[in-house]
C-alpha positions as CSV (number, residue, x, y, z in Angstrom):
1,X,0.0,0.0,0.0
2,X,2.7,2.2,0.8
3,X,4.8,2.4,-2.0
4,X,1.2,2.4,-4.3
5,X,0.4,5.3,-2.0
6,X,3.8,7.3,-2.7
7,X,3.7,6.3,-6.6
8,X,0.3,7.8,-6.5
9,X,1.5,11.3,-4.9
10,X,4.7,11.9,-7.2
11,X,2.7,11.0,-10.5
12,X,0.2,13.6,-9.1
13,X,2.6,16.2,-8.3
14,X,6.0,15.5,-11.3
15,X,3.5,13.8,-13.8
16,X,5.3,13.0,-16.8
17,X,8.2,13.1,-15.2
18,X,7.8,10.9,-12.6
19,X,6.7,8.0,-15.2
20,X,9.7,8.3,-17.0
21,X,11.5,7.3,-13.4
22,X,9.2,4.9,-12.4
23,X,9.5,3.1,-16.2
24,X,13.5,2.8,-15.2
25,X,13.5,1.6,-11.5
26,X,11.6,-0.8,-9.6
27,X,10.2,-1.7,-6.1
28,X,11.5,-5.0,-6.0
29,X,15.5,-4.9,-5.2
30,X,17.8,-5.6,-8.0
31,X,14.7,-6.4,-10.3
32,X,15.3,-3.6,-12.9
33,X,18.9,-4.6,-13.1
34,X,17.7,-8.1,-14.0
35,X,15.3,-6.5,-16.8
36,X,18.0,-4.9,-17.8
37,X,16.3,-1.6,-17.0
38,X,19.1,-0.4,-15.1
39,X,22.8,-1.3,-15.4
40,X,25.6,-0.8,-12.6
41,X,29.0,1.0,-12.9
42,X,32.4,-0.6,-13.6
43,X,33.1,0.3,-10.3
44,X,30.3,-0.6,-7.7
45,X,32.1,-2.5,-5.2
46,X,34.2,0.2,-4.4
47,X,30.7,1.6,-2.3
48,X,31.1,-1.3,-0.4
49,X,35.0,-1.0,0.7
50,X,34.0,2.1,2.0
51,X,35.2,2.6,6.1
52,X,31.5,2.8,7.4
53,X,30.6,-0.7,5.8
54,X,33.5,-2.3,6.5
55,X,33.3,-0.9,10.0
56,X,29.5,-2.3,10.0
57,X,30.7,-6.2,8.8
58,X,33.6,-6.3,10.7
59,X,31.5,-5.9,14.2
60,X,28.8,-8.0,13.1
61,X,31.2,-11.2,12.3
62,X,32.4,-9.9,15.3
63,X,29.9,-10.0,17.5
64,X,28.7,-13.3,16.1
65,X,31.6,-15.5,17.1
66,X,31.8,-13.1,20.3
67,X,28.2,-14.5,21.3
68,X,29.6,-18.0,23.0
69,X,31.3,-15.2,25.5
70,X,28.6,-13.1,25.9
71,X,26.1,-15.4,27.2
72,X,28.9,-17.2,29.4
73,X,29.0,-13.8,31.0
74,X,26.0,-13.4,31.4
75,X,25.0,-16.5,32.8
76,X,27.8,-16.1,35.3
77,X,26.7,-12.8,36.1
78,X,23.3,-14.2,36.9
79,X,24.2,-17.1,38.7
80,X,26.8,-15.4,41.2
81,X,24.7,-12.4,42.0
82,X,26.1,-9.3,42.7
83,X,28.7,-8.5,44.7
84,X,28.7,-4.9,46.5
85,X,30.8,-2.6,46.6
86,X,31.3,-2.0,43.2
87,X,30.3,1.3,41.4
88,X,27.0,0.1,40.1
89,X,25.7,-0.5,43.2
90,X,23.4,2.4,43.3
91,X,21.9,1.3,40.0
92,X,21.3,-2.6,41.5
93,X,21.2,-2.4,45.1
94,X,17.7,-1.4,46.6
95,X,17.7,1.8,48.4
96,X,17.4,1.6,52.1
């Protein structure tokens, strides 16, 4: 509905330019490439060697092998309880 809904308000307010957009592109991913209504650069991977998506995949694999650790901590964490005297006691510790 959405994307019928936002079709509908561009063609009303570009008209004819707006249907010689939506004639080139698609709403399903990669489908007008596959038509062959839209081609990709020489050089498209080099968007994805950039720093923020490298940064982006190297803490996801990251925190996927990391997991095993995680929930070891925090099943120790749980299972000792909490020792006081640290400096989150005010955030744990009831108040009396």
């Amino acid at each position: 509905f959405a994307c019928w809904n936002g079709d509908r308000r561009l063609e009303a307010e570009h008209g004819e330019n707006f249907l010689k957009i939506k004639e080139r592109t698609s709403i399903i991913p990669f489908q007008a490439i596959l038509d062959g209504r839209q081609t990709l650069p020489k050089d498209y991977y080099k968007e994805l060697i950039r720093a923020p998506f490298v940064l982006i995949a190297v803490g996801s694999i990251g925190a996927y092998f990391a997991h095993p650790y995680m929930q070891a901590g925090a099943a120790l964490a749980k299972n000792t309880g909490l020792v006081s005297g640290g400096i989150l006691d005010p955030l744990f510790l009831e108040l009396n």
